[in-house]
Structures are given as structure tokens and as C-alpha cells.
C-alpha positions as CSV (number, residue, x, y, z in Angstrom):
1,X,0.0,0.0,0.0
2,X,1.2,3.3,-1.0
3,X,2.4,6.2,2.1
4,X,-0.8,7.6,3.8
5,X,-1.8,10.6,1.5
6,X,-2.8,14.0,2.9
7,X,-6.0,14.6,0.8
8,X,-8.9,11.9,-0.2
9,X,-11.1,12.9,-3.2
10,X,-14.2,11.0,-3.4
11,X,-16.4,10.9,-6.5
12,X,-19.7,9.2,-5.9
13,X,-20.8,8.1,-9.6
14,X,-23.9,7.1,-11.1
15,X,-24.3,6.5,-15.3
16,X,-21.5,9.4,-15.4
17,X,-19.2,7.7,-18.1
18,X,-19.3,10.6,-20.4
19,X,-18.1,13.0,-17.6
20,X,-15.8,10.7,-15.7
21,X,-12.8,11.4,-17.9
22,X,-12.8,15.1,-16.8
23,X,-13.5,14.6,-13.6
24,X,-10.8,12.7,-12.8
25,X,-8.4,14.6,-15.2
26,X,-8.8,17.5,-13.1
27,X,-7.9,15.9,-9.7
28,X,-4.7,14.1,-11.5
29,X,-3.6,17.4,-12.8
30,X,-3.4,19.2,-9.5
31,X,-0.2,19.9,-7.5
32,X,2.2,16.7,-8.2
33,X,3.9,17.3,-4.5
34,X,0.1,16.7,-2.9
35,X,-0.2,12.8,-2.3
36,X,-4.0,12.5,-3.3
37,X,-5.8,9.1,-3.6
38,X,-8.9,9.0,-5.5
39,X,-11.6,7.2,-4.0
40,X,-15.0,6.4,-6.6
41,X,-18.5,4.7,-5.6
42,X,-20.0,3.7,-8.5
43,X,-23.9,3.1,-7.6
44,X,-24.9,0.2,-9.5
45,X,-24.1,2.3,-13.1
46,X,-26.1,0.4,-16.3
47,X,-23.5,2.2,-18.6
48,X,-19.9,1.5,-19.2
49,X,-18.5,3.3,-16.1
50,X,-17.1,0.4,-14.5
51,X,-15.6,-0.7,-17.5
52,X,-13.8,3.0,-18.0
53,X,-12.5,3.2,-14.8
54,X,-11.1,-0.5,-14.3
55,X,-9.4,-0.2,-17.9
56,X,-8.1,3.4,-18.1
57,X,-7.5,4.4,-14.3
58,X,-6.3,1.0,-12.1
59,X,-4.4,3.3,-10.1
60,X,-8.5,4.7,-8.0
61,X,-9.8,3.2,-5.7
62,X,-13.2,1.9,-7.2
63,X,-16.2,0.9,-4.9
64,X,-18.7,-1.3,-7.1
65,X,-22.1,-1.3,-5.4
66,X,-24.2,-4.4,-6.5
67,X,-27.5,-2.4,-5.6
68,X,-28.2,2.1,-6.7
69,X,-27.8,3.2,-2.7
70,X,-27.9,6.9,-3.1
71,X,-25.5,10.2,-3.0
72,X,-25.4,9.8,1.2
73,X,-24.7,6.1,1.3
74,X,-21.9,6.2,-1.3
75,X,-20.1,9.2,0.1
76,X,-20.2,7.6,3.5
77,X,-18.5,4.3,2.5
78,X,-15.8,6.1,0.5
79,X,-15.1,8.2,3.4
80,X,-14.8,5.4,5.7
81,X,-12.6,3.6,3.3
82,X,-10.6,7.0,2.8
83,X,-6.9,7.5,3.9
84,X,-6.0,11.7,4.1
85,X,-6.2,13.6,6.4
86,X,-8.6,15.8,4.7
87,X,-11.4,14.6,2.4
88,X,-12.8,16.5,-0.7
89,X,-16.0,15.4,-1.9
90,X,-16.1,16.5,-5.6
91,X,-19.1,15.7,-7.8
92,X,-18.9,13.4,-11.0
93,X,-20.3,16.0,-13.2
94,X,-17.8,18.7,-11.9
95,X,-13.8,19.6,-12.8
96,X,-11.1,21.2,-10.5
97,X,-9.8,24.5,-11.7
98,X,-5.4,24.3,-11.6
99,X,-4.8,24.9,-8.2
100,X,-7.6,23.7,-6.3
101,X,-6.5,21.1,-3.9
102,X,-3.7,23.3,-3.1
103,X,-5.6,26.3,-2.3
104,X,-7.7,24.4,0.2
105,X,-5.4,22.6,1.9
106,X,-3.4,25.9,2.6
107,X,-6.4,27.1,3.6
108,X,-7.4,24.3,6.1
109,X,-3.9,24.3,7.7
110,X,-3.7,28.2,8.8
111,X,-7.0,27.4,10.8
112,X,-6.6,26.9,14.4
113,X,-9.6,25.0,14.2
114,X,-11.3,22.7,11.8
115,X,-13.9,24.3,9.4
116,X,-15.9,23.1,5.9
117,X,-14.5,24.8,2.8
118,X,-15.3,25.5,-0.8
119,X,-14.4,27.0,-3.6
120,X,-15.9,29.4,-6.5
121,X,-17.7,27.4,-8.6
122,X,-18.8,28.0,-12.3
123,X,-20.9,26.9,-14.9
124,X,-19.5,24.4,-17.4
125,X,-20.6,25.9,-20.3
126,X,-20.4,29.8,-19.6
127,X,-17.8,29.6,-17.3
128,X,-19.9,32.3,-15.6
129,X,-20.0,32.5,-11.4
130,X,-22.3,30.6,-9.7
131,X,-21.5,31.4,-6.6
132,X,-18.4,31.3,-4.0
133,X,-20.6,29.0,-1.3
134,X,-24.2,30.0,-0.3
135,X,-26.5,31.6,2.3
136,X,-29.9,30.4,3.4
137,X,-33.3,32.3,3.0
138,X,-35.6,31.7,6.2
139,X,-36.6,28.5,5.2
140,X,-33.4,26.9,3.7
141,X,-33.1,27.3,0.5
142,X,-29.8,28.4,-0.6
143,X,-29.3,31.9,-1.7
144,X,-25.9,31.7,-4.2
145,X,-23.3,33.9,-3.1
146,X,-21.2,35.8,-5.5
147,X,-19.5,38.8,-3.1
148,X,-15.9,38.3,-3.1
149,X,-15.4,40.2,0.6
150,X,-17.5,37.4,2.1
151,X,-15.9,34.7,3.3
152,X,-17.9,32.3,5.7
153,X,-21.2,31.4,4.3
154,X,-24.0,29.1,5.6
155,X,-23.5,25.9,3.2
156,X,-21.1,24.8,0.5
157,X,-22.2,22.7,-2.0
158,X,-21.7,19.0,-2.1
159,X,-20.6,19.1,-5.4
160,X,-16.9,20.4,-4.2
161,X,-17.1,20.0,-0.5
162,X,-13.7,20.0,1.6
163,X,-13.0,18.9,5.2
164,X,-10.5,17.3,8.0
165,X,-11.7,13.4,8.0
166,X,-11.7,14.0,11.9
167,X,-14.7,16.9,11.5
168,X,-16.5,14.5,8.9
169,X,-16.1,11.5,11.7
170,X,-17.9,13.7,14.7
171,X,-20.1,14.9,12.6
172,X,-21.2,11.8,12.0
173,X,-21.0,12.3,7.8
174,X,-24.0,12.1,5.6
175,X,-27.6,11.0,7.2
176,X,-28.3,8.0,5.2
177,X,-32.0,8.6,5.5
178,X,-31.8,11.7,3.5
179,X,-31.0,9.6,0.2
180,X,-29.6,12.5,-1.7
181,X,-29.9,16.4,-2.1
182,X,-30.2,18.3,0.6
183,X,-27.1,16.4,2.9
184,X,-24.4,18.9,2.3
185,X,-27.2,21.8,3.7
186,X,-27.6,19.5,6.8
187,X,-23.5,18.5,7.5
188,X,-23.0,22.6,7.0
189,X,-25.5,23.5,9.4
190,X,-24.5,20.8,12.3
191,X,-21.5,21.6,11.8
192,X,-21.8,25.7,12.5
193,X,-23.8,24.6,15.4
194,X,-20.6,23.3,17.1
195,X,-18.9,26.8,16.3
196,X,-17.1,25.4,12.7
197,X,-17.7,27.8,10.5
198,X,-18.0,26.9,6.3
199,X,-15.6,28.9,4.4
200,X,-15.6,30.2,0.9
201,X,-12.2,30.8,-0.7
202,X,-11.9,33.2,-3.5
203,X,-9.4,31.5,-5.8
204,X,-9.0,28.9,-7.8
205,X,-12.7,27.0,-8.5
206,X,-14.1,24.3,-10.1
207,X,-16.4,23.8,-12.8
208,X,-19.7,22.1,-12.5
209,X,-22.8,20.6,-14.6
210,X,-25.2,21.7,-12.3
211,X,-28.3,19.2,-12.6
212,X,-26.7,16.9,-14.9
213,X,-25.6,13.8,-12.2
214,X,-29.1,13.9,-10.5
215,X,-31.4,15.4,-12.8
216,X,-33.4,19.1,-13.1
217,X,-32.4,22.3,-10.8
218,X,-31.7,23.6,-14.2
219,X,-32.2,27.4,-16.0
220,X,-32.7,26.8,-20.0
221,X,-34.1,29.8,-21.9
222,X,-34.2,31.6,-18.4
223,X,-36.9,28.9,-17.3
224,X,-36.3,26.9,-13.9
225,X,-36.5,23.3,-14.6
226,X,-36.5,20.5,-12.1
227,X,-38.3,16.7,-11.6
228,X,-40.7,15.4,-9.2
229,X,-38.4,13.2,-7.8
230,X,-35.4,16.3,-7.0
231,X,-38.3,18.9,-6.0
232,X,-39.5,15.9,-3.3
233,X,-36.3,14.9,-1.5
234,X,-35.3,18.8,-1.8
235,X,-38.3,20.1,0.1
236,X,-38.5,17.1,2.4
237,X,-34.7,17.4,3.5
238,X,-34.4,21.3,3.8
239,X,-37.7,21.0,6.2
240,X,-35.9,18.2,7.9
241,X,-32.3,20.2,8.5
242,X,-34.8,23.6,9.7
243,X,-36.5,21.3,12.2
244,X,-33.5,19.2,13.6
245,X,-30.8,22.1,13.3
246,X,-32.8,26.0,14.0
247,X,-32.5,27.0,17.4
248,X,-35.6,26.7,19.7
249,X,-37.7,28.4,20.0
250,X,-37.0,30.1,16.5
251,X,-37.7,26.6,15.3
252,X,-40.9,26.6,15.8
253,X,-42.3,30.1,14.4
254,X,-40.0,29.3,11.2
255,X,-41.6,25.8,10.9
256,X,-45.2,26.9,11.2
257,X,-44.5,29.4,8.4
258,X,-42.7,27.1,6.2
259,X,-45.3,24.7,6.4
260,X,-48.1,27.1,5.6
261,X,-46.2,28.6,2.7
262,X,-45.2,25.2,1.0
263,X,-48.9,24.4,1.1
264,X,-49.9,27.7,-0.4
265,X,-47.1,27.2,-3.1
266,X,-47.9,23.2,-4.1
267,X,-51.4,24.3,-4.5
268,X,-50.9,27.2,-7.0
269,X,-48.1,25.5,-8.6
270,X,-50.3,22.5,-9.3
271,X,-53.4,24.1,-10.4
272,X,-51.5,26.5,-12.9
273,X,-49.2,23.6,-14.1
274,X,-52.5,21.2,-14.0
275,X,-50.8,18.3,-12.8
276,X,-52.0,16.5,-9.7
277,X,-49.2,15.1,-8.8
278,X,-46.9,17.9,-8.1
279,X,-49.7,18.5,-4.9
280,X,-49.2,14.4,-3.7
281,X,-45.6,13.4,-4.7
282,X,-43.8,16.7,-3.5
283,X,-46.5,19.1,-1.6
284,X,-48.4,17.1,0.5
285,X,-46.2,14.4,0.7
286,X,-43.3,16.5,2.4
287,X,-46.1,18.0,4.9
288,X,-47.1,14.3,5.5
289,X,-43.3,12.7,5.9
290,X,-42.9,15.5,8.6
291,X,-45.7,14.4,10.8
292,X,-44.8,10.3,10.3
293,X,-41.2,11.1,11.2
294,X,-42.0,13.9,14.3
295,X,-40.3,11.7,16.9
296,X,-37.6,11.0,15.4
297,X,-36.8,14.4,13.9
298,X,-37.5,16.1,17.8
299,X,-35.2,13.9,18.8
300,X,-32.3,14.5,15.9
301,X,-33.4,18.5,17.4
302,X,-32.7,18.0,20.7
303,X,-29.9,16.4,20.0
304,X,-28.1,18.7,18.4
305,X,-28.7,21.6,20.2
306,X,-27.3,19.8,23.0
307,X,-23.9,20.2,21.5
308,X,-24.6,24.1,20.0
309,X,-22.0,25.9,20.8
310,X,-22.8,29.5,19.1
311,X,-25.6,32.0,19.5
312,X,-28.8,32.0,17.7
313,X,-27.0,35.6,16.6
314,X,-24.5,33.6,15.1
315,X,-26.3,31.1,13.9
316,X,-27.9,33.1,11.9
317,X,-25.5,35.4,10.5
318,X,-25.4,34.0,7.2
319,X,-28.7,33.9,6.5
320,X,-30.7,36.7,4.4
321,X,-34.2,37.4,4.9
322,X,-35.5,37.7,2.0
323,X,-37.2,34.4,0.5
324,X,-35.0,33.1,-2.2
325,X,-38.3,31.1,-4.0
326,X,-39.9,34.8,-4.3
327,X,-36.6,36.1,-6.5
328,X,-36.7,32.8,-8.4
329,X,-40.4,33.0,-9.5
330,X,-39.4,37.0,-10.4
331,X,-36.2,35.7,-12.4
332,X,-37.9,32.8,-13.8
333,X,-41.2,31.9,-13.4
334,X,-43.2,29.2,-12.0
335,X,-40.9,26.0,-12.4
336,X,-41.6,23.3,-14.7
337,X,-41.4,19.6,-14.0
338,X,-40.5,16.3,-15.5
339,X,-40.9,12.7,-13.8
């Protein structure tokens, strides 16, 4: 086995054999004197991925799940099969800019204490800004954020997410029962409940595909497209991570309005898109999940404001007040869905 290296990069993968190439490019053409290992879940792929990766790159470490487990699930098993002392979790359908691994390892190490990082990230075809990490609206949605002064943020995407492995171990990783979307939102805000803060740098970057791996959360023609399936675990996830991880008794106010306004949306949204099942599959369903799951999820609450160790101030010091849905439906219009 080769020396310990100082940085794991973890790539879950899913049908992403047309993107893997660049993907991994990327990470092999950072900083030679990094030791990196690369560290790929491939969920039960039904294209040639397997086949790519075992012929053109023996040198990764490639996790073959038998059965499709999910963004949480794979990221968790690569993590506890990962070596470094810090682990980047970098999205199949996204590309490190020259410099990347570097810049956040530099970063990490001038840090008394642990903290999550990220990095600018742009779009793959523009090469516009997306954002340097994100701040959340009232009810967790992110809010991109593009001002170069601003440092710590409230989230960084999971697409190009950087941390110690020890932060990522009491933490406690990804909760499995999230399936996918909406994890990195949860790990960010646990994680500035115990006082680590998540930290946007403002060089290098990476480039990403946003939507492509999973599908929707796309802008084409300046219209907001997204599927049933993404719009469900995203609203069921982000109410999940306001319950278990807002400060009492804040909790509460913000839950009751969140509630009330997600009703108010599904319905409108359904009648003018005239499609039943956006009310049932995303709407009423997330309302209905809440309820089932209430014990467990006051529980997951209590718990982790047992271990807060910042202010409500703080707390919410990265969020913005005004709802990001609202400059959405300005920017774009009522979304549009596929299955």
C-alpha cells in the first residue's frame, strides 16, 4: 500500500461515463507534490463506467455497489474507506480549476480550528459564477453567493465539498436517511452549530454541470426546470435540516410558516401547471413525511442543540431574509417539471 496521502477525493458516480474522464483529469492534474488518492462509488451504473474506470484508471480506488444506494450512502462508504487527512467530496459531473486542492489545503492548515471549505464554482458551459458557497433564505433554500469580501457562508455545496476526515467522523457524515440532495445543507449547518464555521475561498474554483448527475435544478431559456423526484427529496430534507438544526424556539415560528407557505405554493403550482401530482408526490407528501417522522426528527433536534456551541446571533448570521423562491419565481417563473 502506498504512504498515507494527505488529501482523499471522493467521487460518488452514477451513469457518469461521459463525464468521468474530466473529472478525474482534473484531480490528477493538481499539485504533483500533494499525495492524493482518489476514492470512486459507482452506484450500480447500467453504462460503461465500471468498465472506463477498471481499464483506463487502475491506479482509484473503485467501490462497485451491487444495488443504486444513493448520494449519502456512497459518500459515507468512500469516506470510511478513505486514507488523508482531509477529504474532498467532488461531484462526478464537476472539474477542478489548476490549483484547487492546493488552495484548500493551505487554507485548512492556517486554521486553528477545523472548518468546511469550498471553492468558486462555475458553470460548465459559460464559465460564468455561480457562486463562492451559499446563504440560506428563512426557510433553507440556498441563496448563491457571489461577493468576493464574504468569506464564511452558511453551506457549500456538495458538489466540491472540503473537510479534516476528523470533523467529517464527529459529525457523523452524511444521514443516510436523506437519500440524496439536501445532505451537504444538513453536515454545514450541524456543523456551525458546534462553532465550525464553512468557508468560501476566492481562488481557484471548479467547474460544475449543475443538474446533470441527478437530474433538473436547471435554467434553460431563463426557465427553472426540475423533476418530481429532485423537488421531493429537496423540500423534504431542507424542512428536515430547519426542524432538527434551528434553534428553539426560533424553530418553531419558522416551521409553522414554512409549512403554511409550502402548502400555499404546491397548491398554486399545481393548479397552474394542472398536474395532480406535483400536490401528492412533493407538496403534501413533504407535509405528510414530517408528521410520520415527528419523533424522530424532535429527537435529531434535541440532540443537536445539546452540543450548540454559538448564538442564535450567530447562527444566523449567514442567512438573508428575503425568501429566495420569491426572487426565483421573479427571475424565472413558475418552475416546470418532469418525472
Amino acid at each position: 500500500m502506498n504512504p498515507a496521502p494527505l488529501c482523499s477525493v471522493c467521487i460518488a458516480n452514477y451513469n457518469g461515463e461521459a463525464m468521468l474522464r474530466e473529472c478525474i483529469d482534473s484531480v490528477l492534474a493538481q499539485d504533483d507534490d500533494i499525495a492524493v488518492e482518489i476514492i470512486i462509488h459507482d452506484d450500480a451504473s447500467t453504462d460503461a463506467s465500471v468498465e472506463l474506470l477498471s481499464r483506463t484508471y487502475p491506479q482509484i480506488g473503485l467501490l462497485a455497489s451491487k444495488t443504486n444506494v444513493g448520494f449519502c450512502v456512497a459518500n459515507n462508504r468512500m469516506v470510511t474507506q478513505a486514507r488523508g487527512e482531509f477529504v474532498l467530496l467532488l461531484n462526478n459531473d464537476a472539474a477542478l480549476m489548476p490549483g484547487a486542492i492546493r488552495a484548500l489545503i493551505d487554507a485548512a492548515r492556517v486554521r486553528a480550528e477545523p472548518a468546511i471549505f469550498t471553492l468558486p464554482q462555475y458553470d460548465w458551459r459559460s464559465g460564468d459564477l455561480i457562486d463562492r458557497g451559499c446563504l440560506l433564505d428563512p426557510f433553507y433554500n440556498p441563496v448563491p453567493n457571489r461577493d468576493p469580501a464574504r468569506a464564511e457562508v452558511a453551506m457549500a455545496i456538495g458538489a466540491c465539498m472540503f473537510l479534516p476526515r476528523s470533523l467529517w467522523d464527529e459529525l457523523g457524515g452524511f444521514p443516510e436517511w436523506m437519500e440524496s440532495i439536501g445532505e451537504d445543507l444538513y453536515l454545514c449547518c450541524l456543523a456551525r452549530l458546534r462553532s465550525y464555521p464553512v468557508i468560501a475561498l476566492n481562488i481557484s474554483g471548479y467547474r460544475h454541470r449543475q443538474g446533470v448527475s441527478f437530474g433538473g435544478a436547471r435554467v434553460v431559456d431563463h426557465r427553472l426546470f426540475s423533476t418530481i423526484r429532485r423537488r421531493r427529496l429537496s423540500e423534504r430534507n431542507k424542512t428536515s435540516t430547519l426542524i432538527i438544526c434551528t434553534p428553539s424556539p426560533v424553530m418553531w415560528l419558522l416551521l409553522a410558516m414554512h409549512l403554511m407557505l409550502l402548502l400555499a405554493e404546491g397548491a398554486v403550482v399545481s393548479l397552474i401547471r394542472r398536474d395532480c401530482r406535483l400536490w401528492t408526490q412533493i407538496y403534501w407528501s413533504t407535509v405528510r413525511g414530517q408528521w410520520r417522522t415527528r419523533r424522530r426528527l424532535h429527537a435529531l433536534h434535541q440532540l443537536a442543540q445539546l452540543d450548540r456551541r454559538i448564538s442564535r446571533r450567530a447562527y444566523f448570521g449567514t442567512f438573508t431574509w428575503v425568501p429566495h423562491k420569491l426572487t426565483l419565481l421573479v427571475r424565472h417563473g413558475i418552475p416546470r417539471f418532469t418525472q
